[in-house]
Structure formats: C-alpha cells, structure tokens
C-alpha positions in Angstrom: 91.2 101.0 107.1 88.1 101.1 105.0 88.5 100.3 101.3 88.1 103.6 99.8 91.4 105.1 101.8 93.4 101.8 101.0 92.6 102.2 97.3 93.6 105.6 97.5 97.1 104.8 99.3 97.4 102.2 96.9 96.7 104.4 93.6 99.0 107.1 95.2 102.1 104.9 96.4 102.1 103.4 92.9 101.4 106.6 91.0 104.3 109.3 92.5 107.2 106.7 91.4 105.6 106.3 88.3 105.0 109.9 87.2 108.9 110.6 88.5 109.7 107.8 86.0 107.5 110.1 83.1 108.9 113.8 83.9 112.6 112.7 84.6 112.4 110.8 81.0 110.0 113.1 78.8 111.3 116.5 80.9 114.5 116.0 82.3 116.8 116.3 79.2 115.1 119.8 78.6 114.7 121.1 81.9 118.3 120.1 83.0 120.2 118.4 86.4 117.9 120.9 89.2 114.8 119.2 87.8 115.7 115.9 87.7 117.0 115.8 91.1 113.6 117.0 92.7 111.7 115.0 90.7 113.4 112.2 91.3 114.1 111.9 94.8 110.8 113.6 95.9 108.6 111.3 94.0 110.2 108.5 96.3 110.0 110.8 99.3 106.1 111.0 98.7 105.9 107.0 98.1 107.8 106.6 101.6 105.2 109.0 102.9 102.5 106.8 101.8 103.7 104.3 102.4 104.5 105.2 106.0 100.8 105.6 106.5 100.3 102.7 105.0 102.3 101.0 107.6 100.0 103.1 110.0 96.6 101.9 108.7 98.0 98.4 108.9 99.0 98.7 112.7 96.3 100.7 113.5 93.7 98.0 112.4 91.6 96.2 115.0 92.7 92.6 115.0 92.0 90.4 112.4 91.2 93.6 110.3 95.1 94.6 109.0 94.4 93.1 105.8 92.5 94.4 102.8 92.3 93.9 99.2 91.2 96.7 96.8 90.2 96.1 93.3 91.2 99.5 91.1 88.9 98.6 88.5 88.3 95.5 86.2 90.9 95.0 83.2 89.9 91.4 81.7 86.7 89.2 81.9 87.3 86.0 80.0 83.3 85.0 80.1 82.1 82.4 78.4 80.8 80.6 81.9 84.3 80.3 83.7 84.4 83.3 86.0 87.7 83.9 85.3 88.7 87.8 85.4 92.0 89.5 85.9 91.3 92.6 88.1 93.4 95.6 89.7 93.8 93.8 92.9 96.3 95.1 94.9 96.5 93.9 98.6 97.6 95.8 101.9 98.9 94.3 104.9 102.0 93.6 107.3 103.5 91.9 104.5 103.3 94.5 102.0 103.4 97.1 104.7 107.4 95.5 105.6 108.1 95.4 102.2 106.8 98.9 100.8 108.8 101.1 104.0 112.2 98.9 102.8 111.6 99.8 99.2 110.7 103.5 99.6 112.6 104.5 102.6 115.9 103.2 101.4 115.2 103.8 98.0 115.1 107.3 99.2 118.2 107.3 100.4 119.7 106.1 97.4 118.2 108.5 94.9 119.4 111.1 97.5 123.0 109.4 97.5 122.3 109.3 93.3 122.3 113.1 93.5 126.4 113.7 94.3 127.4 110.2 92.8 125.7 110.9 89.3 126.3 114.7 89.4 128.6 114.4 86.5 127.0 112.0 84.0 125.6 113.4 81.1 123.0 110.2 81.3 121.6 111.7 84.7 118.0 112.2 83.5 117.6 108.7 81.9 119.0 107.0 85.2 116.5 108.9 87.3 113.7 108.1 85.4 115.0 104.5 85.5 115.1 104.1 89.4 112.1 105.8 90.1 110.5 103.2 87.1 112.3 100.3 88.9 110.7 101.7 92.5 107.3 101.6 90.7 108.0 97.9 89.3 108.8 96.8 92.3 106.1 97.7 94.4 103.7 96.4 92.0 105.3 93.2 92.4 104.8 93.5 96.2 101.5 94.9 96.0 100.4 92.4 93.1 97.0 90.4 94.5 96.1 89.2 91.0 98.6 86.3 89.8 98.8 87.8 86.4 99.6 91.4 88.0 102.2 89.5 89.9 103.6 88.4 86.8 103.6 91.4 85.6 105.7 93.5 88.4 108.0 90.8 88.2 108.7 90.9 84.9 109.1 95.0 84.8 111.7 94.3 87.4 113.3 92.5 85.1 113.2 95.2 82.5 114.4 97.8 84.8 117.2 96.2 86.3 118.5 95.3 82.4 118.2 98.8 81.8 119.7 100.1 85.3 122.9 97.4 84.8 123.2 98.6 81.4 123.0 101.8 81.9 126.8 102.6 80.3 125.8 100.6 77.4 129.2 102.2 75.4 130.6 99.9 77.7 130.6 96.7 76.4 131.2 94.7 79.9 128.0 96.1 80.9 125.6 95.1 77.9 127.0 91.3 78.3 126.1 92.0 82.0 122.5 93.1 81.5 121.9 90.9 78.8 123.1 88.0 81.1 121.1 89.2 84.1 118.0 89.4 81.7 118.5 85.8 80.3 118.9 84.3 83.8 116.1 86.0 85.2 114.0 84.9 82.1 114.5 81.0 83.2 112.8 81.8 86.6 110.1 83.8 84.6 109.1 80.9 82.8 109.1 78.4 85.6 107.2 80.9 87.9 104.6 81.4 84.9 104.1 77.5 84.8 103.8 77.3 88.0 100.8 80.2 87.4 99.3 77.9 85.1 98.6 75.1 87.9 98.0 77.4 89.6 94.5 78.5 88.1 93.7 75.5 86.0 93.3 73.5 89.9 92.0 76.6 91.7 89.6 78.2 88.9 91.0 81.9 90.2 93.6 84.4 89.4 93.2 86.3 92.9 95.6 85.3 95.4 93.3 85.4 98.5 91.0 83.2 96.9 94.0 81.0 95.9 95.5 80.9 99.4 91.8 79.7 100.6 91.0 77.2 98.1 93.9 74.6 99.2 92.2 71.9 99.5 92.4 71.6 95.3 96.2 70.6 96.1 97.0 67.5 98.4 99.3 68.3 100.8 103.0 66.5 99.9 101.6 65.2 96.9 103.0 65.4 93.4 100.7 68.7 92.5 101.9 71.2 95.3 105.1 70.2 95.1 105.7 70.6 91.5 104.2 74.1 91.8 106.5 75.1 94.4 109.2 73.5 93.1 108.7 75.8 89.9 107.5 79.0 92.5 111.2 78.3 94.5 113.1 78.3 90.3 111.7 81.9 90.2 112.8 82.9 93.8 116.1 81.8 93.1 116.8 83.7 89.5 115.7 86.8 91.0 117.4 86.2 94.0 120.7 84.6 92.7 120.9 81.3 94.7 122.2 78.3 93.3 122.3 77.2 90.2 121.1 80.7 88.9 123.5 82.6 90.9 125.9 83.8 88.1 124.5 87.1 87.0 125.0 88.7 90.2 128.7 89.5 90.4 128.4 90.9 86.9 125.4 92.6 87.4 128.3 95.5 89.7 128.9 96.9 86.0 125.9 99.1 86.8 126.4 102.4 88.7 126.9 101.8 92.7 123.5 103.9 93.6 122.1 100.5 91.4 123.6 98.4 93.4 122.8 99.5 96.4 118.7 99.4 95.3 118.2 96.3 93.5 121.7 94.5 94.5 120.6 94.6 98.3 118.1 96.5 99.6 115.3 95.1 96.9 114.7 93.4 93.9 117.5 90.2 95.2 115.0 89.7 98.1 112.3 89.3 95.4 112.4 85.9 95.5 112.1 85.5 99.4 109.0 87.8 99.6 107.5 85.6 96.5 108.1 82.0 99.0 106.7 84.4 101.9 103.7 85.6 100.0 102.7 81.4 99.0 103.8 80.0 102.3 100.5 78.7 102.1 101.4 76.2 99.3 104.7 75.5 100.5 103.1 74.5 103.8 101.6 71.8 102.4 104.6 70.8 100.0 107.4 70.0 102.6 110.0 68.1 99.9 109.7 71.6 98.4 110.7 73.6 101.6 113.3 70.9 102.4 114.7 71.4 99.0 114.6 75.7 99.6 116.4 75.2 103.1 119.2 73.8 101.0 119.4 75.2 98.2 119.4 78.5 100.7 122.4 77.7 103.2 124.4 75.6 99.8 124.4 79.6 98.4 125.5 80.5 101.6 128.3 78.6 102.2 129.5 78.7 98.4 129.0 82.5 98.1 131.1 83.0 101.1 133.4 80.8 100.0 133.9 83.2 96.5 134.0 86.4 98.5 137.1 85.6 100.6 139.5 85.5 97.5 137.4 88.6 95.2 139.6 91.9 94.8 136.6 94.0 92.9 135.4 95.8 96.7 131.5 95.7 94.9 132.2 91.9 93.6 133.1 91.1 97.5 129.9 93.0 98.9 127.8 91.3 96.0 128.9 87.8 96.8 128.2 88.4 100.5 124.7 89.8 99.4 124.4 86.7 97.9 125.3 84.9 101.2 123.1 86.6 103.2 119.8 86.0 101.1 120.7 82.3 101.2 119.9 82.8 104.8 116.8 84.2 104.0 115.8 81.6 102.0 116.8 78.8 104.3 114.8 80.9 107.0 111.3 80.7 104.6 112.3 77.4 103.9 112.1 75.9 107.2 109.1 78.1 107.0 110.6 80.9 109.6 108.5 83.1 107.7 108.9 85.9 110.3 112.4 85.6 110.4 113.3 85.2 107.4 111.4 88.5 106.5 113.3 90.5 109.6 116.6 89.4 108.0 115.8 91.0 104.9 114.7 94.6 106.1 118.0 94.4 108.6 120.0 93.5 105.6 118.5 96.3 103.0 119.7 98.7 105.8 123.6 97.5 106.3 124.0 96.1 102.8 122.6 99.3 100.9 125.2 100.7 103.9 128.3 99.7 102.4 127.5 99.6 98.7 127.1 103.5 98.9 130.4 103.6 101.3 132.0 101.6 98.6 130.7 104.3 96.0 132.3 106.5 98.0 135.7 105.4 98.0 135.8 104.3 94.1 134.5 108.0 93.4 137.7 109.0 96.2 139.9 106.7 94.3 138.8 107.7 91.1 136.8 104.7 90.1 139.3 102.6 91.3 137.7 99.4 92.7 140.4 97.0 93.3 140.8 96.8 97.4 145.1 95.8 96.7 145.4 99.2 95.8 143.5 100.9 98.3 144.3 101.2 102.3 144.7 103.5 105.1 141.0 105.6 104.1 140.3 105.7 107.8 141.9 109.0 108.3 140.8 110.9 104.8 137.5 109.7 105.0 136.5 109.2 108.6 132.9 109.3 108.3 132.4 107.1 105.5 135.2 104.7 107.3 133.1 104.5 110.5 129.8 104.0 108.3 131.7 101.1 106.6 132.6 100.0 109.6 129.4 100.0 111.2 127.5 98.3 108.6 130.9 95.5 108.9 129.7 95.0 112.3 126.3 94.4 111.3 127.3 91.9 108.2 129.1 89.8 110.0 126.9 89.6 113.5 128.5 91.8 116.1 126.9 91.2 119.1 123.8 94.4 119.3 124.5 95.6 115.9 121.6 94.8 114.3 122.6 92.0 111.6 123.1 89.9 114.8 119.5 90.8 116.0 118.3 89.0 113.0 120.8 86.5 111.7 120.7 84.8 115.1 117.4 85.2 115.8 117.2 83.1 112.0 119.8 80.5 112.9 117.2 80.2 116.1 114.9 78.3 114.3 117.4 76.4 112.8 118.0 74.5 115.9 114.0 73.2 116.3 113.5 73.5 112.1 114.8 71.7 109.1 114.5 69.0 106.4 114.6 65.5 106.9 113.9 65.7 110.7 117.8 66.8 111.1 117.5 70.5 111.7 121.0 70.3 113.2 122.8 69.5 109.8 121.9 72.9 108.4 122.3 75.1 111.6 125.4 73.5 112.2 126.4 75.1 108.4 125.0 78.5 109.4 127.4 78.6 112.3 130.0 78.4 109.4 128.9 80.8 107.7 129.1 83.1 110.3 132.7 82.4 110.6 133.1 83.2 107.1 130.8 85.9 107.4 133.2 87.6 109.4 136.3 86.9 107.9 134.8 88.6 104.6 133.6 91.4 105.9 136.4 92.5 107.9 138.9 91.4 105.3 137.5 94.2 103.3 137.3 96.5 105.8 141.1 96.0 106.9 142.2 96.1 103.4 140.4 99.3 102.4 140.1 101.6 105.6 143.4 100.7 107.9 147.1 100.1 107.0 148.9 102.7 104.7 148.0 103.9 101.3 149.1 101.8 98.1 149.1 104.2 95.8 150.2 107.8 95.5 145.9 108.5 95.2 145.1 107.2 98.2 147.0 110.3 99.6 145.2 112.9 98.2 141.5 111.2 98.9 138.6 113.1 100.5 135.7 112.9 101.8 132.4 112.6 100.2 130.1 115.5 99.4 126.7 116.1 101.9 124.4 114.4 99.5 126.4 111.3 99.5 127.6 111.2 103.2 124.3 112.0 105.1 122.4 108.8 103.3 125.3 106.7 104.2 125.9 108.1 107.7 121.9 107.9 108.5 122.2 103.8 107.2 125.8 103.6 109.5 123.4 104.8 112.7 120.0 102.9 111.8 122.7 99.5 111.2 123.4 100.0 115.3 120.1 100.8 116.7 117.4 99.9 114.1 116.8 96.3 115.4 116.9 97.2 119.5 113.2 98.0 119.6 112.3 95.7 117.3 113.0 91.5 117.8 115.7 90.0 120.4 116.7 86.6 119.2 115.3 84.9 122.5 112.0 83.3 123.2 109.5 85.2 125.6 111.5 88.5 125.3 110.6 91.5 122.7 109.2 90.3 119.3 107.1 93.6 117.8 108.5 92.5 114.0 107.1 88.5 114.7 104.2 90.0 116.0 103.5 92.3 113.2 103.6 89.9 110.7 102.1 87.4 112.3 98.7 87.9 110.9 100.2 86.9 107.7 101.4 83.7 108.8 99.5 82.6 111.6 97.3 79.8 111.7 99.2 78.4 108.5 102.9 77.9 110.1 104.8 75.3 108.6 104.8 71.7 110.2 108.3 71.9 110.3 108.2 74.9 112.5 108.0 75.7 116.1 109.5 78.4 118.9 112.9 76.3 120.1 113.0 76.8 124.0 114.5 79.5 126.2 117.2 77.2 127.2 118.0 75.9 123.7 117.5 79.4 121.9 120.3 80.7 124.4 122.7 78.1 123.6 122.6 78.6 120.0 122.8 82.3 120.5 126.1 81.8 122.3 127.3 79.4 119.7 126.4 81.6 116.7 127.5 85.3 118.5 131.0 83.3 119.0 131.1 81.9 115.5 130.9 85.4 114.5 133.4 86.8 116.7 135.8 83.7 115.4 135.7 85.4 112.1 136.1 89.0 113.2 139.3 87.7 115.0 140.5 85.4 112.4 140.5 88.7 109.9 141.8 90.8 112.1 145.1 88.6 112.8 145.1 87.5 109.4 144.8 91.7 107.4 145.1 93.9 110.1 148.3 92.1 112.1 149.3 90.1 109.4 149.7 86.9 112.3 150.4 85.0 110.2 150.4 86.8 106.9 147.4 85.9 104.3 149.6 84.6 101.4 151.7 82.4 104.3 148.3 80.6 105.3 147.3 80.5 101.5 150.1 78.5 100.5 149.6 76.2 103.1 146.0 75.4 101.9 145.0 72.9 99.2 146.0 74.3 95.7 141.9 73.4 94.7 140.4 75.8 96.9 142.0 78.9 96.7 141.6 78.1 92.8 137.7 76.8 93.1 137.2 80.2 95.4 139.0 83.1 93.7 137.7 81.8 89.9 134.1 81.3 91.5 133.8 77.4 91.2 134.1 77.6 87.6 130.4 78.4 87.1 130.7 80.8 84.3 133.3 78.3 82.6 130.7 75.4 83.4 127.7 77.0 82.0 129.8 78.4 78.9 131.1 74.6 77.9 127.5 73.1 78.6 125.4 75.4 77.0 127.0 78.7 75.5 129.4 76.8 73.4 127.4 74.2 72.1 124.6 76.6 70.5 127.4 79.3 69.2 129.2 75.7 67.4 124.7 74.6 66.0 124.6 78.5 65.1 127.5 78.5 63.2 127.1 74.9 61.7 123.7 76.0 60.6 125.0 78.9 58.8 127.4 77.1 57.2 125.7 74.0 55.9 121.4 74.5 56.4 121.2 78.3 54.8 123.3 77.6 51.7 122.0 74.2 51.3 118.5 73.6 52.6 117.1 77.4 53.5 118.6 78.7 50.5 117.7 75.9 48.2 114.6 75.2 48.5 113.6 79.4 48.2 115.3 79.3 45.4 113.7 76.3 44.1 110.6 78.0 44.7 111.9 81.1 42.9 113.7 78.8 39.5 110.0 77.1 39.4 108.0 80.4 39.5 109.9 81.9 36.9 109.2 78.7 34.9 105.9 78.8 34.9 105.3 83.0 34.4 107.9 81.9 31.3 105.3 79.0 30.2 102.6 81.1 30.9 103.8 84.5 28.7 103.6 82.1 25.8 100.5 81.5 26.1 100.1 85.8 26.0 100.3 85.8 22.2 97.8 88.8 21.7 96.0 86.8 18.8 91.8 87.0 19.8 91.8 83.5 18.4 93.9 82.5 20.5 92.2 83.5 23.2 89.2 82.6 21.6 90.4 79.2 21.4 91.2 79.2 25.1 88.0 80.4 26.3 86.2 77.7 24.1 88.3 74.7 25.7 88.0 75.9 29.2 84.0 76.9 29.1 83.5 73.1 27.6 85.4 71.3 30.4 83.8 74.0 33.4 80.2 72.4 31.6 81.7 68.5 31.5 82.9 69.1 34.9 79.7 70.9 36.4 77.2 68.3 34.1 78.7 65.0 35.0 80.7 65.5 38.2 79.5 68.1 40.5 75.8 66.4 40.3 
C-alpha cells in the first residue's frame, strides 16, 4: 500500500460519513424520509466499503509493511526553532483496520435497523445526520496519528453522543442524561489532555509514531510514565464507563435503541480500550499503571454484574452487562493481552449491538414498554427476533462455540500466566465469577422476556418486526454463532488469524507481565471458565424458567444489603449527589443570597454612586462663563509648565 492509495482510502472513509452528516442535516428536512434513508445508510455502506479495502491493503502488505502514516496536508507550524507542527496524520494498520470494519460494518446495520425503528419520528433527518456525524467522529478518533487530532475525535465523540442521548430533548429525563454523559466524559477529557501535555513537553512531538519511538524520554516504572498513563487509563474509563466514572451509562438508554446499540456497545464505550491499545507502548513501561487498569477492569466487572441481576429497564440490564463486558476488555489490555483484549471487543460489538436492536424490537412490539415484569411469552409472536436474542444470550454469557466464548475465554487465558502483583490467579479467579454472573444475567432476561406466558393483555397482540429491522438483527443473531470459528480458538498452538493480525502492532513491545500460558494450563482454565458459564445458564434457568426455587424465595433468604446495594446500583448516583452535586447547588445558592446583594452588587454600585458624584462635581464646573474657562485654562497651562520646568528635567 503506497502512500498515495492510503491517503485516498483515508480521505474517502472519513469523507462519505461526513457528507451524509451535511445532506441528512442541510437537505433532509426538505427533501423528506426517502432521502434521508439513502443518504444515511449508504454513506456508511461506502465507509464499510473502504474500509473493507482498507482491511485488504493492510493484509495484503508484505511483512513489516502493514503500517503507513499519511499526512493530508499541514494545519499548524508553531516555528520559532521548536519543530513543533500539528499535521493531518492519520495512520493505517491492523489496529485501525479492526477498528474501522466494527465501526462501519455494524454501524451499517444499525442505520439500516434506524430505518423501520425511526420511521415515525418527525426528528428522522436530524438523527440521521447525527449518526452518520458520530460514525465520522469516531473514526477520526481511531484514525487520529497526531495527539492533538486525537484529541480532537475524542472530543466530537463526546459531542455526538450528547446530541444522540438527547435526542428527545422535550423529554426532560433525557437532557439530564446527556448533560450527565457530557459532564462525565469531560473529566476524562481533561485528564487525557494533561496527559497530552507530558506527553509533548518530554518527547518534543505531537505524532504518535514518533512518540511511540522516542521512549527512552520516560523511565520505565518511574514517576513520569506512570503519571501519564495513570491520566491516559482516567480517559479510557469516562468513555468507557468503568469505575468510578461508570454512572452515565445506565442513563445514557434515554437515547433511541438504534443509539444504543452504536455507541452503547458496538463503539464509542470501547473507546477507552482502543486508546490503552493504541499507547501500549507507555503502559509497557508503566506496570503500577497496568496493575491499576487490570483492577479497575474486572472491579467494573464484578460490580456491573452485580447491578444487572436486580435491573427491570430490559436496555438498563443490557447496558450494565455492556459495562461488564468492557471491564474485561480492560483487564485484558491491562495485563497487556493486547490481542485479546481487542478480539473481545469486535466479538462483543457483534452480540451486544445483537440484543440492543432485539430489545428495540420488543419495546416497539410492546409499545415502548421496557419493563421485562410485564413482558413474557414473545417466543411465539416474535420467533425470529426471540432466536436472535437468544443467540446473542448464548454469546453473552459464553456458551461453549458461540462466539463470546471464543473470546472471553481466550481473555480469561491470559489471566492465568498475567496479572498485577505477580498473582495473576487473584483476578482470573474473579473472571470465573463473572462468568457465573454473566450467565445468570443474560438468561434472566431472556427467560423473563421470551418464555412463560404474557403479563399483560399487549403481549398478546405483539408481532413481529418489519424487514428493515429483522434482517440487521437476524444477520448479528448468525454472525454471533459463526463469526469467531475461523478466527481465534482459545488454545495455544491452534488457530490464531485475529492474534496474528494484530500482532504487528504489538509485537516486539509485549508487556513484561505477559506471556502465552501453556497447552496444558490454557486447557484447564478453558474447562474451568466454559463450566462457570454453564453454572450461570443453569442457575437462570432453574431460578426464571422453572422457578426451582422461585427468585423472590432465594431473595429473601439473602442478606437484606445486597439485594438493596444491587437493585439501587451501590448508591453511586446518591454518593456522588451528597459529595459533590449538593454541596455546589447549597455555595450556588449561598452565593446568590449573600455575595450578589452584598459584595457583587455593592461594590458596582459603589462604583456607579461614585461616578455619578464626580459627573455631578464636574457639571459644576460647566458654567458656560469664558472666564471661567479662561480661569481654568490659565491654572492648568501654569502647573503643565511648573511640572514640565522643574520635574520632568
């Protein structure tokens, strides 16, 4: 791939979102629904295209040839001796390759899903032109090989999601939503910004090659790297909702379900794992940072599972387990799993974009009913979507060949070999638990939606979803069965294309911490963590599908604490409201009451009283008499003389 065809494929990839963005905003109101729906959906069709030859190039490429960086053209040149330039530099290889096919080609299928679900919102052009603008901020983000155009993308994700979650702004659940999303993601902004600001002012560059080749200006463990990464790993988690910047997630479902489904699961969450993929390099060297990713990672884990057991909002149970799932991903990068970490995530955009839009489909059934206690019995009114949902279930929770288990235990692999403080068996031991709870989360929602009998007189009357709706969610059903067969098997020695792919990336700059476990040991674990899985498959089918014992029997039997801590989300939002919502609403109010009336006011209108004063001393002086002013003239032109005569010289 020569650089003249990679800065085309770049130009174009970024370009057709982009111009979908322009024509559905500027032209879609005018030109009506037909427009929109082309020009939305086959602007991302022509990015998947691209980006599929792309992929090509990349595989293609003799070895040690997959990766180029183009340079579009030259935006800022700071001078002055430092060499310091921002530049259009975008980079193509495996990396960006992965993450450009998961962002177009399910994207694709969710602006072809957006088609039916949106068919009857008068704000169809504006949410078209805001999808394809958040497909275009995202793969400048991914693309980004200039720090500052990396900052960039990352912040216009930002923006896009605000406006996607808020899309029914008459709603006002939704504006505190985006507004909360925004805020959070704003924290992480600054920290990764900061860390930006190291960054250059130790490495003299803004180019992230020359960044990830210049090293040496950081020590490795020392106080330098670590701080960066410490600050890089902030970032990943407020984009990616880990802990403690996990809240906006769950509120973030206020948004349409074709939103959730793109930047919910399939994209903009696994932001932050990309962004610890893409500077591997420094975490490499900062291994108190990596430590402190692994368990931050699995903690999100095992508390977001926790949540999703007792949620009754069928989105709020899928988003919490979305927020499970990339706590594996970025316990995977942090025990610097790179690889696997990365095949997690493109297995996961497949089954989790799955059953958001099989959830869309039953709250449009239901009639934007969301509540799974008044749902039930779906399997035979809606058998397609029910074996979809039930499909991308199986892949959730790590049914054995369904292709979440392809990935999660080829993750929980490493685990076994990999982890902080020279006890890798701490944290795998916790991602066998959450595979339990994995299961039981997934297939309590499954039970409670699709089998049983109806609970209300609606769920009689349900039908299926409409062709553009159905096909994107039955194409995700069969690529959440077969996707990952020709792809990784969670075994040492066996098949490993993805690992292999992306091992230009990260060879030659693996973490410490990291190495292949053996045949015999990878085996064992695979057997532990396949029967974990099937634990919690079992334990929700006795517990919601026979009802042996029934849920509310084995509920009261538990500690009062944590079906409270679970079902009101570990009082987070409470937390965070006491500690630092309260206190600045009571110094808001305190200030209005007591610092504008008494010192802002004051003092402007001492300002003002003293003014009018002097213009009242000073039109005194205006008595229109020439000798008066005469008089004036005389006094002033004496002392300008004394002054200039006796002073100045």
């Amino acid at each position: 791939m020569n650089v003249t065809t990679a800065s085309t494929l770049v130009c174009l990839v970024l370009l057709f979102p982009l111009l979908g963005a322009a024509l559905n905003g500027l032209l879609g109101p005018v030109l009506g629904r037909r427009f929109v729906n082309i020009a939305g959906t086959v602007s991302i069709f022509a990015a998947f295209v691209i980006s599929c030859l792309v992929l090509a190039s990349v595989v293609g490429a003799p070895a040690g040839h997959g990766s180029i960086t183009v340079r579009l053209w030259d935006w800022i040149n700071l001078g002055g001796g430092t060499n310091l330039t921002v530049g259009m530099d975008f980079t193509l290889d495996a990396l960006s390759a992965l993450m450009l096919m998961v962002i177009t080609g399910v994207g694709f299928l969710i602006h072809v899903y957006s088609v039916g679900y949106m068919d009857h919102d008068p704000g169809f052009a504006r949410f078209f032109s805001y999808m394809n603008f958040f497909i275009f901020s995202m793969l400048t983000l991914v693309l980004a090989a200039d720090l500052l155009i990396l900052i960039i993308g990352w912040a216009l994700v930002a923006l896009s999601s605000y406006l996607l979650i808020g899309f029914w702004y008459d709603r006002p659940s939704a504006v505190l939503a985006a507004r909360k999303a925004f805020i959070t993601q704003v924290i992480g902004d600054v920290a990764l910004v900061i860390a930006a600001f190291l960054i250059v002012l130790n490495t003299h560059t803004l180019s992230l090659p020359n960044i990830f080749a210049r090293t040496q200006a950081f020590p490795a463990g020392g106080a330098l790297v670590t701080g960066v990464c410490v600050l890089l790993a902030i970032g990943a988690f407020a984009k990616s909702a880990q802990f403690p910047l996990h809240t906006w997630l769950p509120d973030a479902m206020e948004g349409p379900t074709p939103v959730s489904a793109l930047i919910h699961a399939a994209t903009m969450v696994t932001a932050g794992v990309y962004l610890i993929a893409r500077f591997h390099v420094l975490f490499n060297l900062a291994p108190v940072a990596e430590g402190l990713v692994a368990c931050v990672g699995m903690g999100t884990a095992v508390m977001a599972g926790i949540i999703a057991l007792s949620q009754i909002d069928i989105k709020r149970v899928i988003a919490y387990s979305t927020m499970s799932q990339i706590g594996l991903m970025i316990y995977a990068v942090g025990i610097g799993a790179y690889s696997a970490g990365m095949f997690h995530f493109a297995m996961h955009a497949v089954f989790k974009a799955l059953l958001f839009m099989a959830a869309g489909n039953v709250i449009h059934a239901l009639h934007d009913e969301q509540d799974i206690r008044l749902m039930g019995g779906l399997h035979a009114r809606m058998k397609w979507t029910h074996l979809a949902f039930g499909a991308g279930s199986f892949a959730l929770a790590g049914f054995f060949l369904f292709s979440g288990w392809f990935s999660k235990e080829n993750l929980l692999g490493f685990g076994t070999v990999s982890g902080p403080g020279g006890a890798p068996w701490i944290l795998y031991a916790v991602g066998v638990g959450v595979n339990v709870l994995t299961g039981l989360y997934a297939f309590r929602l499954y039970f409670t939606v699709f089998q049983g009998e109806p609970q209300t007189a609606r769920g009689f009357s349900v039908k299926e979803a409409g062709y553009s709706m159905l096909i994107p969610v039955v194409i995700l059903g069969v690529l959440s069965v077969i996707v990952a067969w020709p792809l990784q098997f969670p075994l040492p020695n066996t098949l490993h294309v993805f690992s292999d792919f992306l091992n230009p990336v990260f060879a030659g700059s693996q973490s410490p911490l990291t190495h292949d476990p053996s045949f015999g040991l990878a085996l064992v674990a695979l057997v532990i963590g396949s029967a974990a899985s099937l634990v919690g498959i079992g334990l929700a089918m006795r517990l919601w599908y026979e009802h042996r014992p029934d849920p509310q029997v084995v509920l009261s039997r538990l500690p009062r604490v944590i079906p409270l801590l679970s079902y009101n989300k570990f009082y987070f939002d409470e937390i965070y409201d006491r500690a630092l919502v309260q206190p600045v609403k009571v110094l808001a109010r305190t200030a209005r009451r007591v610092v504008e009336p008494d010192v802002m006011d004051s003092w402007v209108q001492g300002i003002a009283d003293l003014l009018r004063g002097f213009s009242l001393d000073l039109r005194a002086v205006q008595t229109g008499l020439i000798r008066d002013y005469a008089s004036i003239f005389t006094v002033f032109a004496v002392v300008f003389v004394v002054v200039w005569v006796f002073i100045a010289r």
